[in-house]
N, C-alpha and C positions, 0 to 999 in steps of 0.2 A: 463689153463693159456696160456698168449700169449705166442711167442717165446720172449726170452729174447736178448733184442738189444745186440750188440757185444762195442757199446759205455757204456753199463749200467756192461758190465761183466769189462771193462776193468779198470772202478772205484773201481768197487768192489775188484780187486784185488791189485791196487794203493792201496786202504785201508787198507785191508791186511797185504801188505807189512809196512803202517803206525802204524798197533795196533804193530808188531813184530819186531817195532825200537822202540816204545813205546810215539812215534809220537800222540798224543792223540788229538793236535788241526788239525794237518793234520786231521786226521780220521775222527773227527767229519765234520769236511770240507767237505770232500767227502762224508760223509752220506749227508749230505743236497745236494749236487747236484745227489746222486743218486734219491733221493725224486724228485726232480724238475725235473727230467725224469720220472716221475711216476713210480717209484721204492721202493720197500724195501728191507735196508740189516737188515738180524739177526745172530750174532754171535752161531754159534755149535760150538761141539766139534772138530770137523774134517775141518771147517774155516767159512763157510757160507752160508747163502740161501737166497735167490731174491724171493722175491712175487712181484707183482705188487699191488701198493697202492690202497685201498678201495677207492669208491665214498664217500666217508664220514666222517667228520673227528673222527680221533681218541684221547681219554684224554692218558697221556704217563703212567699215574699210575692209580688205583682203588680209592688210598687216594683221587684223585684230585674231587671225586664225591661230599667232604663235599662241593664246590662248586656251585653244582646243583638245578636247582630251585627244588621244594618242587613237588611230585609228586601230579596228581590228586586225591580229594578222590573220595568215593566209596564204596560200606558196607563192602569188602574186597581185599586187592590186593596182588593177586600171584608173587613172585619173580621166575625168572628161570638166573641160571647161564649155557648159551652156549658158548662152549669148543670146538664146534665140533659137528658133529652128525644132521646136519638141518633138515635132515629127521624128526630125534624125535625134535629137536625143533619145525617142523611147525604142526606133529597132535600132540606132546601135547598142543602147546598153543589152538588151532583150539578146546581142547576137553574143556579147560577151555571158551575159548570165546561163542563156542555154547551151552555148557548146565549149563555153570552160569550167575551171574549177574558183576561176577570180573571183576576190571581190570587185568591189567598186566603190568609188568616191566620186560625185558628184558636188561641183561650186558651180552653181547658179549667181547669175552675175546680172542681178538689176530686176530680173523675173520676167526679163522682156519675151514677147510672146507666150506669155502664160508657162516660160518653161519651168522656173519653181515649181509648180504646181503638180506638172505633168512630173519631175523627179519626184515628189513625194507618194503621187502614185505607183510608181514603180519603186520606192523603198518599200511602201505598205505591202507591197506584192512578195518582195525578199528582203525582211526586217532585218535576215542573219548576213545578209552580202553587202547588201549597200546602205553608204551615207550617204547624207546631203548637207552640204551647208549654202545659208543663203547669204547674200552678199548686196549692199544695195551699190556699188559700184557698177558700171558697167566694165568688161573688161579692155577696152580703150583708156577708159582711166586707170585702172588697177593694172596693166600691163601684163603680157603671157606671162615671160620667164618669170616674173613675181608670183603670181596665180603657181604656177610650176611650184616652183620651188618653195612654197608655203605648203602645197600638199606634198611634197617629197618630205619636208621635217615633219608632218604627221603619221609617213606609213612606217609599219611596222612589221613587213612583208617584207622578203629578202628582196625581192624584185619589183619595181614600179615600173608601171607602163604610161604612157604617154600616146592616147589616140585621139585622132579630129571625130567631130560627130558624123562626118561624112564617109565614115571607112563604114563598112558593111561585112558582115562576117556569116559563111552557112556551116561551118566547122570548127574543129579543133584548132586554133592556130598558136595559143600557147603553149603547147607541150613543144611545136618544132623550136620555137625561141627558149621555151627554159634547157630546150637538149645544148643547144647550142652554147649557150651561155654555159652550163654545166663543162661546156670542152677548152672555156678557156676566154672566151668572148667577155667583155664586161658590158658590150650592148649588142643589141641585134634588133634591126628592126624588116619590115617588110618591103620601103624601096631606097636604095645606096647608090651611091655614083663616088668617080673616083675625081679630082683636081685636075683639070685640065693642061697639065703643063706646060704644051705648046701654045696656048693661049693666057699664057703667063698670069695664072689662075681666076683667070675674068671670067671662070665657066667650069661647071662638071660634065664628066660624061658616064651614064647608066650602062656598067657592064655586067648585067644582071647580077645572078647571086655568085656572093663571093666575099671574103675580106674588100673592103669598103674606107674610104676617108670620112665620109660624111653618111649620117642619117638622116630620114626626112619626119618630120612627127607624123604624119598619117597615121603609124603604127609603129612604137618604139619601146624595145624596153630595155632598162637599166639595171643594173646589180643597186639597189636602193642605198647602200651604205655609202658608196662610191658618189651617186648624186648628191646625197649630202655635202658632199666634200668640193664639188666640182659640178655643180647645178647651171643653167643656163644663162648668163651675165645679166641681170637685174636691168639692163639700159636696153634690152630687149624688148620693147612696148608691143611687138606685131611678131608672127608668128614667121612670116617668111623668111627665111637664110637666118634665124634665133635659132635653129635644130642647127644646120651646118656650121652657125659658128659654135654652141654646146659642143659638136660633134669633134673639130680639131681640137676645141680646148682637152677632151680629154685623151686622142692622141696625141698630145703635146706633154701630157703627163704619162705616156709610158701605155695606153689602154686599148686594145683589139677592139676594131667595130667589122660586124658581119651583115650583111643581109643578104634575106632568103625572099625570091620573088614567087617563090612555087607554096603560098601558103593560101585557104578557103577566105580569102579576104575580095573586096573590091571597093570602087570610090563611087559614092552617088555624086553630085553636084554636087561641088566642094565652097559652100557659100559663104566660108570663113574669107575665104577669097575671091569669087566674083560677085557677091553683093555686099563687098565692105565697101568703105568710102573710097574712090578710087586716088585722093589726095594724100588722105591719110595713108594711106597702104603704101603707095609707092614712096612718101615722105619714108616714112616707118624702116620700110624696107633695106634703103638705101643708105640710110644712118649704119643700120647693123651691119649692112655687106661696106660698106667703106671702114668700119670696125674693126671687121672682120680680116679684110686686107692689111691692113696697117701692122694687126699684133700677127701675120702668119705668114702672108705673102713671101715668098723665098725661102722658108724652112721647110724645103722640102725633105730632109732626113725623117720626120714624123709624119709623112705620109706611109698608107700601108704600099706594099709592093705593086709594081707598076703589073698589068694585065691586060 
């Protein structure tokens, strides 16, 4: 990042001093002239931090997507939420671009670690595959299954996928998912596990591939019309047990889930998860899986067959 001008620091602390009179039209004042100096302020805990403004513009919320024209179709299209991490977003998108026939959708959430930047490099690379949209939220604040389910009412693809930036891929892996889904599956992903009954559902257990209770997002994909309909419960902020609880809601509606563990896929450091906040995540967490228990625990007629 550039040096930061000593006229761009001296707003930010004018501002400052305006949120802490409670001064609120000042403030916002001085945020747009920090902008018009190609500046950003973001309120912390300890007072503030200046990035320098993206080439590109940013929507100020997630919601503002219902806006967005309709993505392009295509027999399927990958969503990726980047947070950070450009590295894994540019070979994971690079593993989907080269050994499938997908598109891809990219939300870029805050630009953190330059990864805005680094998606529109790889649009300009495949202008005809991938989107990008920029988001100044972080996805903490905008929450997963919202992020989710805002790019599920834009695709126009019979199929959406749903992958972490940490899945890594050297092959084909959606032709075995769209076969599957084609047999009758309405999702299929690459790891499943079944409700632990005997542990009176406190816990799953991975009995490789096979009809499945639950999917995991690493690598998932949906019959799109269907997510529409039954997308991942919006009080979903964190990603963890947000898949297994989407996953019952739509066996509870009548819907087959498969997963196949024999696909060219694998996980690098899964940073979504050991370098988020370790408060947040397990707060997060635990909201969802106590959620989750509550609307399912004991219905077990809508699990799939026992194995």
């Amino acid at each position: 990042m550039s040096e930061i001008p000593q006229a761009v620091i001296e707003l930010a602390e004018k501002r400052k001093t305006a949120k802490a009179e409670k001064n609120y039209a000042l403030s916002d004042s001085l945020r747009e002239e920090i902008v018009e100096l190609g500046w950003l302020v973001k309120d912390v805990a300890t007072g503030y931090e200046l990035s320098q403004k993206p080439p590109f513009t940013q929507l100020p919320r997630v919601s503002d997507l219902a806006n967005a024209e309709k993505l392009p179709k295509a027999a399927a299209t990958v969503g990726l939420l980047a947070d950070g991490w450009a590295d894994d977003l540019e070979s994971c998108a690079r593993g989907i671009l080269e050994n499938t026939t997908a598109n891809l959708v990219i939300l870029d959430l805050a630009n953190i670690d330059q990864v805005g930047i680094r998606a529109e490099k790889i649009k300009k690379e495949f202008p005809d595959r991938v989107t990008v949209f920029h988001v100044a939220q972080e996805l903490s604040q905008a929450g997963w299954a919202t992020c989710q389910n805002s790019l599920i009412n834009l695709v126009t693809s019979p199929i959406y996928l749903v992958m972490d930036l940490s899945t890594k891929t050297t092959g084909d892996f959606l032709t075995p998912l769209l076969e599957k889904i084609n047999s009758g599956f309405t999702a299929v992903g690459w790891k499943g596990a079944l409700v632990d009954l005997s542990d009176n559902w406190r816990s799953v257990v991975d009995k490789g591939s096979g009809e499945v209770d639950v999917l995991m997002s690493y690598l998932l994909a949906v019959k799109t019309e269907i997510a529409r309909e039954i997308g991942p419960d919006e009080k979903a902020k964190f990603y963890r047990n947000a898949d297994m609880e989407w996953s019952l809601m739509l066996r509870a509606e009548g819907h087959l889930l498969y997963a196949i563990d024999e696909l060219p896929v694998s996980q690098a450091r899964h940073h979504g998860y050991h370098d988020s906040d370790e408060k947040y995540r397990e707060s997060q967490s635990k909201k969802t899986y106590d959620r989750l228990l509550q609307k399912f625990r004991g219905k077990d007629p809508i699990l799939s067959p026992r194995r």
